[in-house]
Short mmCIF file of the C-alpha atoms (twelve columns), coordinates in Angstrom:
data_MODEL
# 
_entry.id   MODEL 
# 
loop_
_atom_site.group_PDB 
_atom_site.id 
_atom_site.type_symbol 
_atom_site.label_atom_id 
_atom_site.label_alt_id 
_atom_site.label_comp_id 
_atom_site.label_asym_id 
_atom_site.label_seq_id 
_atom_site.Cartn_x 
_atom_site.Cartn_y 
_atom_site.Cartn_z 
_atom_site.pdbx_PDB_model_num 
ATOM 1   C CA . UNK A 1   0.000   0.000  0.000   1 
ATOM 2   C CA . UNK A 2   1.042   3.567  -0.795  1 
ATOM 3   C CA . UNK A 3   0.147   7.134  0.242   1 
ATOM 4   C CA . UNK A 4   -1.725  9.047  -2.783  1 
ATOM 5   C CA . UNK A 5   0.247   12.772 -3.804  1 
ATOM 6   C CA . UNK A 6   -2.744  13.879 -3.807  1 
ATOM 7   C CA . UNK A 7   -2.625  13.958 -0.086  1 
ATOM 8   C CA . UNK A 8   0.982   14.859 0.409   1 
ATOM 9   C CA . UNK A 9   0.002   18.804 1.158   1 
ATOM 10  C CA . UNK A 10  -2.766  17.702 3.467   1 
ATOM 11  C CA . UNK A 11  -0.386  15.701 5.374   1 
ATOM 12  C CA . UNK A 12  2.254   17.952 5.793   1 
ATOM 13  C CA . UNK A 13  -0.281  20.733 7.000   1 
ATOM 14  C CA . UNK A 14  -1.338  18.377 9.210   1 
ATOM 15  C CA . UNK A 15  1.893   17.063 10.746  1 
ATOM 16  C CA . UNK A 16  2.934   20.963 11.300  1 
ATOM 17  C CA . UNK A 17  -0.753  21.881 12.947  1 
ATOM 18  C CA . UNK A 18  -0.889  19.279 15.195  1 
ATOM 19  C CA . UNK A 19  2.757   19.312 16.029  1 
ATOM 20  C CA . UNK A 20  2.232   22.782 17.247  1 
ATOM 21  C CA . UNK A 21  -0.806  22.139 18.957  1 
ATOM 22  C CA . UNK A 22  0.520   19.300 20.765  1 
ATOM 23  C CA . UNK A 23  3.543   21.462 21.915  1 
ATOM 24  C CA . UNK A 24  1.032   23.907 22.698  1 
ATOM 25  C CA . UNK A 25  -0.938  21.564 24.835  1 
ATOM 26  C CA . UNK A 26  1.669   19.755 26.621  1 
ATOM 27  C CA . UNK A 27  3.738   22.820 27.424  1 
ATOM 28  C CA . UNK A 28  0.911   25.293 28.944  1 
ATOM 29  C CA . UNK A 29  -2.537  23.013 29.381  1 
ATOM 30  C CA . UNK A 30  -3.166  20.085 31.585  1 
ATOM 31  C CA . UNK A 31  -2.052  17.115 31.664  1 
ATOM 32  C CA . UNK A 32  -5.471  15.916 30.809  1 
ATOM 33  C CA . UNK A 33  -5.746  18.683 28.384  1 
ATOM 34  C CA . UNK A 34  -1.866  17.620 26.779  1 
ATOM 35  C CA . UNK A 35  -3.693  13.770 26.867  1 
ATOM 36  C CA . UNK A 36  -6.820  14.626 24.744  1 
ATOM 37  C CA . UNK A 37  -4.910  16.893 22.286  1 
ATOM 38  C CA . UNK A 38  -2.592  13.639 21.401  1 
ATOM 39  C CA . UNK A 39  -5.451  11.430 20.942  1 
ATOM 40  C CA . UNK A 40  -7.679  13.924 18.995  1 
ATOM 41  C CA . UNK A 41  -4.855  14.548 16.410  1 
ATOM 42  C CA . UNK A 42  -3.333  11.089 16.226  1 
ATOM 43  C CA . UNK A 43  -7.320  10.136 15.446  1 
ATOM 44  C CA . UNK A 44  -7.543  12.356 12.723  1 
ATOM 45  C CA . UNK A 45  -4.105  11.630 11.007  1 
ATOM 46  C CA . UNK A 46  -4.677  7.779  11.141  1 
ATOM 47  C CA . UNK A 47  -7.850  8.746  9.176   1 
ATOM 48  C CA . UNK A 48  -6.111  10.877 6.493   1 
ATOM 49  C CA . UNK A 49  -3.931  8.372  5.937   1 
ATOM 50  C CA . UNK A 50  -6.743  6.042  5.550   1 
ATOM 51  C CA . UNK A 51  -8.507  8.799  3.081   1 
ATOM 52  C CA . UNK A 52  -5.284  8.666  0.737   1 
ATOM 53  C CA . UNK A 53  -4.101  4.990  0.704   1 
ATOM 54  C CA . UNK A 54  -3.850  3.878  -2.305  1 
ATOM 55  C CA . UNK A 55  -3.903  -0.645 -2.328  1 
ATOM 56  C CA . UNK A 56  -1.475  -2.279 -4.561  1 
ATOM 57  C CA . UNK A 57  -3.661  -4.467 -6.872  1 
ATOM 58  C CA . UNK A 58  -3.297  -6.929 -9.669  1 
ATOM 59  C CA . UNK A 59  -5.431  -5.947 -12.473 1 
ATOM 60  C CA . UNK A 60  -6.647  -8.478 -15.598 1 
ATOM 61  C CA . UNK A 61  -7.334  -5.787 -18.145 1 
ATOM 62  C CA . UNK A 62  -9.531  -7.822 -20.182 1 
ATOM 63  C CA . UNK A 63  -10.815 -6.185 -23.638 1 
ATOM 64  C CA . UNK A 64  -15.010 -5.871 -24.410 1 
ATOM 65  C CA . UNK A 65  -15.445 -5.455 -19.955 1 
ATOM 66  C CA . UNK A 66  -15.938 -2.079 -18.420 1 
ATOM 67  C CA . UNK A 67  -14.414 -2.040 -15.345 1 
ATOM 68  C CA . UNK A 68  -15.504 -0.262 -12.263 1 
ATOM 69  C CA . UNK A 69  -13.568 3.343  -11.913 1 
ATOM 70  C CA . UNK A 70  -13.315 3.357  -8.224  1 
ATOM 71  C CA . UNK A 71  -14.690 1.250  -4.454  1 
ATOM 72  C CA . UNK A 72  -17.442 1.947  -3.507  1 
ATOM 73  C CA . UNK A 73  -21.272 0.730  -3.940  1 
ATOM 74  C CA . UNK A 74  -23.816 0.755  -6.698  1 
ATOM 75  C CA . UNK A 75  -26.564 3.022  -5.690  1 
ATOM 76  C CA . UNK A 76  -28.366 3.845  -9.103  1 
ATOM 77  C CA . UNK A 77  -29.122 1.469  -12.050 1 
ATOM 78  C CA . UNK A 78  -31.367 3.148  -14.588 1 
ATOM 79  C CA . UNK A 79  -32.290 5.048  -17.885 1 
ATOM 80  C CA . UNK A 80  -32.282 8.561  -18.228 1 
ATOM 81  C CA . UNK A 81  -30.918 11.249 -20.691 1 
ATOM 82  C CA . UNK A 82  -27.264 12.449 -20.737 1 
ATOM 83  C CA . UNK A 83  -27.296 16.224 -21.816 1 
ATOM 84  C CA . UNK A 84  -24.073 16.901 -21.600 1 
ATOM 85  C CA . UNK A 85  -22.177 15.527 -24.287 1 
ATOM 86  C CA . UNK A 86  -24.682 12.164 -25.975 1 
ATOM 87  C CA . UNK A 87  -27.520 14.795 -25.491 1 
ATOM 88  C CA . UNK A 88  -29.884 11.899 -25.549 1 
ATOM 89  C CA . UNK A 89  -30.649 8.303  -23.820 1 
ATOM 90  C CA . UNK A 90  -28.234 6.347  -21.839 1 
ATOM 91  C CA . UNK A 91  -28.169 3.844  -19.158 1 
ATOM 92  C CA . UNK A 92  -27.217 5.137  -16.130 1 
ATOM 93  C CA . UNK A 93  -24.536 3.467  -13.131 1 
ATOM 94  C CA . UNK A 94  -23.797 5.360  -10.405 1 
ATOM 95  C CA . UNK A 95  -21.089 4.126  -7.332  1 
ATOM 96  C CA . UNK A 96  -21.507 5.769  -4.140  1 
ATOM 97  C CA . UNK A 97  -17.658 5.998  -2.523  1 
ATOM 98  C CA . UNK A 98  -17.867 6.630  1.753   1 
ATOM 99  C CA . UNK A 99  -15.423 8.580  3.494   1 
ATOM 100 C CA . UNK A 100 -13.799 4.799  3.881   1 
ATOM 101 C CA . UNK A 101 -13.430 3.372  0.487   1 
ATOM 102 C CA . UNK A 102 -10.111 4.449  -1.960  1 
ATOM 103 C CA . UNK A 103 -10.789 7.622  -3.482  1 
ATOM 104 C CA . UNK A 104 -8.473  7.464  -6.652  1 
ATOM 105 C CA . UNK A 105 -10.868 6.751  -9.523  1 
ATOM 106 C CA . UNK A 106 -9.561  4.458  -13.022 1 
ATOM 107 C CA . UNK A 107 -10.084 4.249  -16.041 1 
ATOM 108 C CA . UNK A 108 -13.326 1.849  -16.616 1 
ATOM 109 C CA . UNK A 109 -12.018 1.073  -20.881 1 
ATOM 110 C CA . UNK A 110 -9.286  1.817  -22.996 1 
ATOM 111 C CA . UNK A 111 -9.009  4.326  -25.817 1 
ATOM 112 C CA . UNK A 112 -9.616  7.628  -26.833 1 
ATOM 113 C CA . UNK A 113 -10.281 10.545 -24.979 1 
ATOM 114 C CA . UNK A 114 -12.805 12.505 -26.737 1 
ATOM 115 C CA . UNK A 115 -14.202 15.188 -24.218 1 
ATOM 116 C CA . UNK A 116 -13.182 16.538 -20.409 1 
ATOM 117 C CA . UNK A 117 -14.924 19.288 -19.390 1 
ATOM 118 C CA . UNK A 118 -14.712 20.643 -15.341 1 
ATOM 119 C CA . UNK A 119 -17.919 21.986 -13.748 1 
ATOM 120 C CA . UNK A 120 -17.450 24.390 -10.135 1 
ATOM 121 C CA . UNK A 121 -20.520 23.628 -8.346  1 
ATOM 122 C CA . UNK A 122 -22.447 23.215 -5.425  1 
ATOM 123 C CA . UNK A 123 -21.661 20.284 -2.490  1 
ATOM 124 C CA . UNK A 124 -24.859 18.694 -1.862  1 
ATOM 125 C CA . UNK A 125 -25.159 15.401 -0.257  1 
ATOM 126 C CA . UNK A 126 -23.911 12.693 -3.160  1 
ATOM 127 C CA . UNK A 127 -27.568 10.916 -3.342  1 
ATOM 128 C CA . UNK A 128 -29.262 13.592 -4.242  1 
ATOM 129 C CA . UNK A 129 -31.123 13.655 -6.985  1 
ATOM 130 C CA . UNK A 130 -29.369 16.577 -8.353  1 
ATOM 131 C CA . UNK A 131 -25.924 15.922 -7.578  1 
ATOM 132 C CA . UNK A 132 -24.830 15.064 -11.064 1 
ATOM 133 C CA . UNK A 133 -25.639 18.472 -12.504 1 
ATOM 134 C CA . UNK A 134 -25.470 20.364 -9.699  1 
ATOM 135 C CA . UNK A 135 -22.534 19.468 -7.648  1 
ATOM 136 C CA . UNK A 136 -18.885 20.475 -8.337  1 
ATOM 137 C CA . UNK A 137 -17.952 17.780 -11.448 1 
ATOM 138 C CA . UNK A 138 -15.771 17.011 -13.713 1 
ATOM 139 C CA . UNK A 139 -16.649 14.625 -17.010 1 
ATOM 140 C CA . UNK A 140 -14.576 12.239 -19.526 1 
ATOM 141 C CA . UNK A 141 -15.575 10.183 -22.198 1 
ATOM 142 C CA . UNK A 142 -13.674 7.741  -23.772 1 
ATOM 143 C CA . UNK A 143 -13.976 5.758  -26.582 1 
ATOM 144 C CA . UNK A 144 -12.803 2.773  -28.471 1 
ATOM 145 C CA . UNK A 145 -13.937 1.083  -31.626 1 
ATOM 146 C CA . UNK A 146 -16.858 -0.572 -29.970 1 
ATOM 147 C CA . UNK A 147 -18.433 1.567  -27.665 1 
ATOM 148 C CA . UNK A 148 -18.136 4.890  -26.093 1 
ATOM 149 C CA . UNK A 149 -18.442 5.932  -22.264 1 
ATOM 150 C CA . UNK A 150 -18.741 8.851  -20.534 1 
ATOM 151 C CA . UNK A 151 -17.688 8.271  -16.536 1 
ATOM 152 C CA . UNK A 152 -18.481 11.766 -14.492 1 
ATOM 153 C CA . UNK A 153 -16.921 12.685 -10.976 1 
ATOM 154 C CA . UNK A 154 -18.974 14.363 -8.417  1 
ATOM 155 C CA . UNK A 155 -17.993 16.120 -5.607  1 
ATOM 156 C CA . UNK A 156 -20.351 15.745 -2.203  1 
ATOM 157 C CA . UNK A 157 -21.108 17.423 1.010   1 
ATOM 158 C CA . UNK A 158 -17.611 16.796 2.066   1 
ATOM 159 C CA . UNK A 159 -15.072 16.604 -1.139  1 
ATOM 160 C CA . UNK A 160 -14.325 19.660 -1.936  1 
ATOM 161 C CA . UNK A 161 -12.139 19.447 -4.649  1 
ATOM 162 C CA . UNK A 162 -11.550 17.067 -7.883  1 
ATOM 163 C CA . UNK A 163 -8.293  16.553 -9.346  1 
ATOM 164 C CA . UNK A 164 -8.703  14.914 -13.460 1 
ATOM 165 C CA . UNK A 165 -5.539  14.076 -14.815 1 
ATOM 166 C CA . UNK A 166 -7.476  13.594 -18.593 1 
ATOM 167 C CA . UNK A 167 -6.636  15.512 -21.840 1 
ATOM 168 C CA . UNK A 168 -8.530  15.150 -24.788 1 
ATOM 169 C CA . UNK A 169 -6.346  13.260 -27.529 1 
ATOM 170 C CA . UNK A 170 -5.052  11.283 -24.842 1 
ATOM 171 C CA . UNK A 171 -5.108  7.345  -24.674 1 
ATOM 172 C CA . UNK A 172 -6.911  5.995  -21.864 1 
ATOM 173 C CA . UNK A 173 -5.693  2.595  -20.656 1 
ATOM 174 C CA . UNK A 174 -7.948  0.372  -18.555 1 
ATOM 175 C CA . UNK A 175 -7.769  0.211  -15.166 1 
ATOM 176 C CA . UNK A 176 -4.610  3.408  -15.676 1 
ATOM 177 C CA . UNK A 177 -5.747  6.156  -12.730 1 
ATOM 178 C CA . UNK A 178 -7.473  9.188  -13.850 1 
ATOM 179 C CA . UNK A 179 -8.254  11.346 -11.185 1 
ATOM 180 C CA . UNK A 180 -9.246  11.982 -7.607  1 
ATOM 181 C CA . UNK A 181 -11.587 13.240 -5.294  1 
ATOM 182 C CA . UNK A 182 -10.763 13.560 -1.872  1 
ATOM 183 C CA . UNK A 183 -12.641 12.648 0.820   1 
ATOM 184 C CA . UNK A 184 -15.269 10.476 -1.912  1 
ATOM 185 C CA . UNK A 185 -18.071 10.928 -3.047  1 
ATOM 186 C CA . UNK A 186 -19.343 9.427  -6.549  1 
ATOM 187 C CA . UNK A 187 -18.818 8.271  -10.138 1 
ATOM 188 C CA . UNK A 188 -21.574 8.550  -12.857 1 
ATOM 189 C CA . UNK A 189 -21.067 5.871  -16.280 1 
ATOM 190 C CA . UNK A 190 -23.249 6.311  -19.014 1 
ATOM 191 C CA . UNK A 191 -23.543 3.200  -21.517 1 
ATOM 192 C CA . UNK A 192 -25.523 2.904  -24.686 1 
ATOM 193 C CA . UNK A 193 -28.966 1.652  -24.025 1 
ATOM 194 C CA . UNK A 194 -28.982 -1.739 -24.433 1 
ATOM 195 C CA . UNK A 195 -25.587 -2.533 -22.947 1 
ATOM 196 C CA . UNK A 196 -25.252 -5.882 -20.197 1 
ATOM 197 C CA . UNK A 197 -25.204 -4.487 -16.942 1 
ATOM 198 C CA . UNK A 198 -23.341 -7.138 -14.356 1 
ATOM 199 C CA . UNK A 199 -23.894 -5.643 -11.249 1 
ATOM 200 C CA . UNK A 200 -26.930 -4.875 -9.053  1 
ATOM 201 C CA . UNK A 201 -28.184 -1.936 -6.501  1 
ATOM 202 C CA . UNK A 202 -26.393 -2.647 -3.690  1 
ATOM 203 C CA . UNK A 203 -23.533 -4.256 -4.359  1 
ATOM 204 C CA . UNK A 204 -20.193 -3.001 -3.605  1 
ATOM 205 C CA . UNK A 205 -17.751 -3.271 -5.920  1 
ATOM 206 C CA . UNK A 206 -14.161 -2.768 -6.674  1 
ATOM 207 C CA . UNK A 207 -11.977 -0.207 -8.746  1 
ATOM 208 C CA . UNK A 208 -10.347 -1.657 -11.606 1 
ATOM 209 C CA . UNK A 209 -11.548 -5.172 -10.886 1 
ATOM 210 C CA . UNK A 210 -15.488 -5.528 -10.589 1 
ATOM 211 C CA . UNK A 211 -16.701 -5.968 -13.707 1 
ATOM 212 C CA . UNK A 212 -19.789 -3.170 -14.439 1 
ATOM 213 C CA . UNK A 213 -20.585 -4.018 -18.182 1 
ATOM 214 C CA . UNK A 214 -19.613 -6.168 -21.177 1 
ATOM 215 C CA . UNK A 215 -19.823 -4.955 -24.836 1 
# 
């Protein structure tokens, strides 16, 4: 397992903070006082460093699967119209990531980038209905010769900021990282209608190895 740079700043800021507050605490407060400051802090830094792991996995990279872009679990399964980019029907997957699942997200195919676009936003819970054109967001689609996928990140009441590492013209290799939200939230995909779903409301799945769709 590995530490994400994504989380290197937020690290640092927080070994300096609570470094001084602990100096703080155990040089002028009570004991009691120097006790609770150590325990508060350690708390919180052994759960940034769970927000920014990053597992070392073994990926198969098979061609005609969509792969799931990040942990998390499935939370919506249905039709409705993209207007972003397809501007018309698609089948919709969403995967609801918790403050405790990986945050780095993956690419779900390989090959083409053909659109990124960044949206500022609003930070509403991540199940609300509007969240996926309301929220702070960021969108890619990619495409290969047999089907083409748009995968959308969206920011919730606590991420507060999305990093996308996509350029248009790019390649996009399967299960290759993308981007990042930190502290979670949720992924949109958007398949032709008509594509084989494979998973089910519900189910957690797993970035770059739970198998989503099959073209």
């Amino acid at each position: 397992m590995k530490l994400h740079k994504e989380g290197n700043a937020t690290l640092i800021l927080e070994v300096v903070t609570f470094s001084i507050l602990n100096y703080l605490a155990h040089t002028f407060g009570h004991e009691y006082l120097a006790c609770f400051t150590a325990i508060l802090t350690g708390f919180v830094f052994i759960i940034t460093l769970n927000f920014f792991r990053i597992p070392k996995r073994n990926y198969d990279r098979k061609e005609g699967v969509v792969y799931s872009p990040c942990d998390g679990k499935v939370v919506v399964i249905e039709e409705t119209t993209e207007t972003e980019y397809y501007k018309d029907k698609r089948l919709q997957v969403s995967i609801f990531m918790s403050p405790l699942n990986v945050h780095n997200q993956l690419y779900p195919i390989s090959g083409d980038i053909k659109y990124t676009k960044y949206h500022p936003g609003k930070f509403l819970v991540a199940w609300h209905p509007k969240a996926s054109t309301d929220n702070e967001r960021s969108t890619v689609v990619v495409e290969n010769d047999k089907i083409s996928i748009l995968f959308r990140q969206i920011a919730g009441a606590l991420a507060r900021r999305i990093v996308t590492y996509s350029k248009v013209n790019d390649k996009a290799n399967v299960a290759d990282e993308y981007g990042f939200i930190k502290f979670g939230s949720r992924v949109d995909l958007y398949f032709p209608v008509g594509t084989k779903i494979n998973v089910t409301l519900e189910e957690k799945v797993t970035g770059g190895k739970s198998i989503i769709a099959t073209y």
